[in-house]
Each structure stands twice: as structure tokens, then as C-alpha cells.
C-alpha positions in Angstrom: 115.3 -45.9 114.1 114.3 -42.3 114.8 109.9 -42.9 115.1 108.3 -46.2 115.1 108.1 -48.6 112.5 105.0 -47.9 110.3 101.9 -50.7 110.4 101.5 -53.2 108.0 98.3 -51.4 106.9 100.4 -48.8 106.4 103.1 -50.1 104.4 100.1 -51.5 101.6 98.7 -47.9 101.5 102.0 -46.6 100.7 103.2 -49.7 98.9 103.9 -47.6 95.3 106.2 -45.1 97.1 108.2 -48.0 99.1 108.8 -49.4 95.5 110.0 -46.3 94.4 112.1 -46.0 97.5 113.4 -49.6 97.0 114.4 -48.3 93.0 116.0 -45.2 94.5 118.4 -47.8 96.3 118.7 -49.9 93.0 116.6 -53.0 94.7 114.4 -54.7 92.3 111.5 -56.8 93.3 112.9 -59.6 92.9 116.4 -58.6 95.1 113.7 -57.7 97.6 112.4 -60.9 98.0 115.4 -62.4 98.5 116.5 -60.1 100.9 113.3 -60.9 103.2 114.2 -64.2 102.7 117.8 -64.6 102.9 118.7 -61.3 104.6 115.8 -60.6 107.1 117.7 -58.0 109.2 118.8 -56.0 106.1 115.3 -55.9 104.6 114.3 -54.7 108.2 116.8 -52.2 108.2 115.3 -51.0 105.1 111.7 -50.7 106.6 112.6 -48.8 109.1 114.4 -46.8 107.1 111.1 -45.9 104.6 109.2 -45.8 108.3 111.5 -42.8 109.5 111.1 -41.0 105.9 107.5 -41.4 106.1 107.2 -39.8 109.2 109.8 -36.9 108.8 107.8 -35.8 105.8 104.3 -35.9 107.6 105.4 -34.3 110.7 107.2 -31.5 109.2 103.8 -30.7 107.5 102.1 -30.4 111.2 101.2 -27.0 111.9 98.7 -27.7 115.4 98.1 -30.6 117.7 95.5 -31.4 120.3 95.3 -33.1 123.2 91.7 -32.8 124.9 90.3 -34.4 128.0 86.9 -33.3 129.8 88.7 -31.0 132.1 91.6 -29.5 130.5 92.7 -29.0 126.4 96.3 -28.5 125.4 96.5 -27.0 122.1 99.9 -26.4 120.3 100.8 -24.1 117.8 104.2 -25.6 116.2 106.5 -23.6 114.4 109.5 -23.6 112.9 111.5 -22.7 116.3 109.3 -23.0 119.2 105.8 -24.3 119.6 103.2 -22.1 121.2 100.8 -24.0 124.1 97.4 -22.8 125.0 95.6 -24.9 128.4 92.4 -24.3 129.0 91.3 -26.0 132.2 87.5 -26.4 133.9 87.9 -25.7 137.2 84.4 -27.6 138.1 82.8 -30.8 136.9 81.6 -29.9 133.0 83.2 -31.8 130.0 84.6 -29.7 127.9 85.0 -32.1 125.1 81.0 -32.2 124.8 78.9 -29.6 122.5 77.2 -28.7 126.3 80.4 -28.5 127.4 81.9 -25.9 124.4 79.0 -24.0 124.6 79.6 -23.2 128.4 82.7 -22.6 127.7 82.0 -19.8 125.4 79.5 -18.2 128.1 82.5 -19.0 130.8 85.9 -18.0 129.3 86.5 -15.1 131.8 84.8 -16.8 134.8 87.0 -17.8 137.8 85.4 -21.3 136.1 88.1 -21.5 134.0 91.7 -21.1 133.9 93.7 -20.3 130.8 97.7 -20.7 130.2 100.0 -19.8 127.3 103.5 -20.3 126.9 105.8 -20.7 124.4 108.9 -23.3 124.3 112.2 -23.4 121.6 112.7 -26.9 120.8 114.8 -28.5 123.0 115.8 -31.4 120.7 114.5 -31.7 116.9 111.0 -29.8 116.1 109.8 -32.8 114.4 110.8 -35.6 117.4 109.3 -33.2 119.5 106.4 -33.7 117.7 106.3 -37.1 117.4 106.7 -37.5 121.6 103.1 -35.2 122.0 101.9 -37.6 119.2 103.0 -40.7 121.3 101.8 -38.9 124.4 98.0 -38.7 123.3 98.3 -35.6 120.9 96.1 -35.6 117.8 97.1 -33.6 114.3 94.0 -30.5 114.2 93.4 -27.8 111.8 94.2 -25.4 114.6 90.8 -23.8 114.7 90.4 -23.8 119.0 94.1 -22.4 119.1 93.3 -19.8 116.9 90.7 -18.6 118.1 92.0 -18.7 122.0 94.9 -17.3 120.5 92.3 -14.3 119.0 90.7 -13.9 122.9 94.1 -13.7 123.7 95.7 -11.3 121.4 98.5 -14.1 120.4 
């Protein structure tokens, strides 16, 4: 298994397209249940099999991720080839994940407050397991609007 196996929640929101994948491999319902039943492992196999699909689909579609704490924000631009990183990093006690804490930051940006990074990194491995490590490591899917507009302050 490439990801992680999706939730059971999961699996009952998406239950119409595991049928579907289930048809594509010419398993009825019926040879379904007897597969959990009688075959557990094979019908496990096939879980994680959907899981992996699922996942490869929805990460190739993820164009920025976020990972904010009150002192420092890592926001990634991901591409096809590399992913861009912008840190942003309070160099005093203010919490930039607050609406206090933004708005000082807007006032700040150029004060020895701050500190600001960018870099840029080719993927070492598979753009989309890449993704899914920064997921596993705290990263949340965003609509890219702080890396944007850091990128903007910092001609990007």
C-alpha cells in the first residue's frame, strides 16, 4: 500500500465509486460478500487498493499546502516538478495564526521581527508521496492565498 488505508467514514461517502471499482474488476456484490467472508485478506487487498486510487487522484489535484504554527508558517507551492516553500517566522512572542497576529504581520513584514525564507525543491521521490508525507507531517490542503501573496512581496 502506497498511502494509508481510507476511514470507514470514508469508504460510505465514497461507497457508489467502490462499487463501480468493484464492477471494473468484474466483482458483484454478492462475490464481494463472500470474499470478506471467506477471503478476508483478498477483500483487504482490494481496499487498499481503492484507498491508494483515491488518494492518487486527490493529491494530484493539490496545488498549495499549509502548515501554520504561532511562530512560523510553511506554505508550499506544488508543482508539477518541484514544490516552492515560503517560511515566515516571528522572531518575538506574537501568534501569527491569530487575526492580531496577521494584522501585525502586515505592519511587520520588513522588520528585523520577522524572518522570511523561499526555496524551491525537485521532487526527490514521487510529487504526489511527497505530498502525502507533508500531509502526514501536519500540512493542511489551502487555496494558496498567503503563498501568493508572499510570493507577490516577493516577486516569485
Amino acid at each position: 500500500m502506497k498511502y494509508t488505508r481510507l476511514t470507514k467514514e470514508q469508504f460510505e461517502e465514497l461507497h457508489q465509486e467502490f462499487a463501480r471499482f468493484l464492477a471494473s474488476q468484474s466483482i458483484t456484490k454478492d462475490e464481494w460478500e463472500l470474499l470478506k467472508n471467506e477471503q478476508p485478506h483478498v477483500a483487504e487487498e482490494e481496499l487498499d487498493v481503492f484507498s491508494d486510487l483515491i488518494w492518487e487522484g486527490a493529491l494530484a489535484k493539490v496545488m498549495y499546502l499549509e502548515n501554520l504554527s504561532p511562530q512560523q508558517w510553511f506554505l508550499f507551492k506544488l508543482e508539477k516538478e518541484h514544490m516552492s516553500l515560503i517560511v515566515v517566522k516571528a522572531l518575538n512572542s506574537i501568534d501569527l495564526t491569530s487575526s492580531m497576529g496577521m494584522k501585525w504581520l502586515e505592519k511587520h513584514l520588513d522588520s528585523k521581527e520577522v524572518e522570511l525564507f523561499k526555496s524551491q525543491k525537485v521532487y526527490a521521490t514521487n510529487r504526489n508521496l511527497e505530498v502525502f508525507q507533508l500531509i502526514q507531517k501536519g500540512a493542511v490542503i489551502s487555496n494558496g492565498h498567503l503563498f501568493e501573496s508572499l510570493a507577490n512581496y516577493l516577486n516569485l
